[in-house]
N, C-alpha and C positions, 0 to 999 in steps of 0.2 A: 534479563537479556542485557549484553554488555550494551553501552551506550553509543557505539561509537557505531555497530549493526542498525543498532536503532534508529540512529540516525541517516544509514546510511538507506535502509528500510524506505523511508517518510521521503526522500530524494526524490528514489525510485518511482515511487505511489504518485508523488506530487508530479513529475514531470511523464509519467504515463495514463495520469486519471482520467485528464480533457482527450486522451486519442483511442481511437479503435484498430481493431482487424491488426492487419503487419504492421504499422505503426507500433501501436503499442505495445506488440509483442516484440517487437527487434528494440526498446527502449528497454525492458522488460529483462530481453537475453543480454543486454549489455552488461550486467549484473550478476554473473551467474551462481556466484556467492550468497543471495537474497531474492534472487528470484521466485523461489516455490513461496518465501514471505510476502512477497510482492503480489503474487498473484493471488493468494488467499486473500488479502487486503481487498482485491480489486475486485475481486468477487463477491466477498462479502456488500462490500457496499456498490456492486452492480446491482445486485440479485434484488435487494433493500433499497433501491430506489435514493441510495445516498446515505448511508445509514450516518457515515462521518460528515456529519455536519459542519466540523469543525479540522481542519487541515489534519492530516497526520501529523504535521511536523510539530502540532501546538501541546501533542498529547508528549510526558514524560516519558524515559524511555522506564518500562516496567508496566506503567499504562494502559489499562487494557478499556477496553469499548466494550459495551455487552448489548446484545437486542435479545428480544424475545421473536416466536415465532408467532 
């Protein structure tokens, strides 16, 4: 993944993680270039109760997170 997505990813993620409902999704849509990444991310670590422990923005771009189920 080019770095500069990556980065731009980890933004997104960071400044929509603490909101819900319309909030987060109009933070979300302001992106529209990264958004389906965006919300996969935010899913991910809804669903898992946090699974990113650690910021998005700490992980390299290329970086990948892995859970089990």
């Amino acid at each position: 993944m080019d770095p500069d997505r990556w980065e731009r990813i980890c933004a997104i993620f960071e400044a929509a993680r603490g909101l819900s409902g319309a909030a987060r999704e109009a933070v979300v849509a302001s992106a529209p270039d990264v958004a389906d990444d965006v919300r996969e991310l935010l899913g991910a670590h809804d669903t898992k109760g946090g699974i990113l422990g650690e910021s998005a923005g700490d992980l390299e771009a290329g970086e990948t997170v892995s859970y089990t189920h």
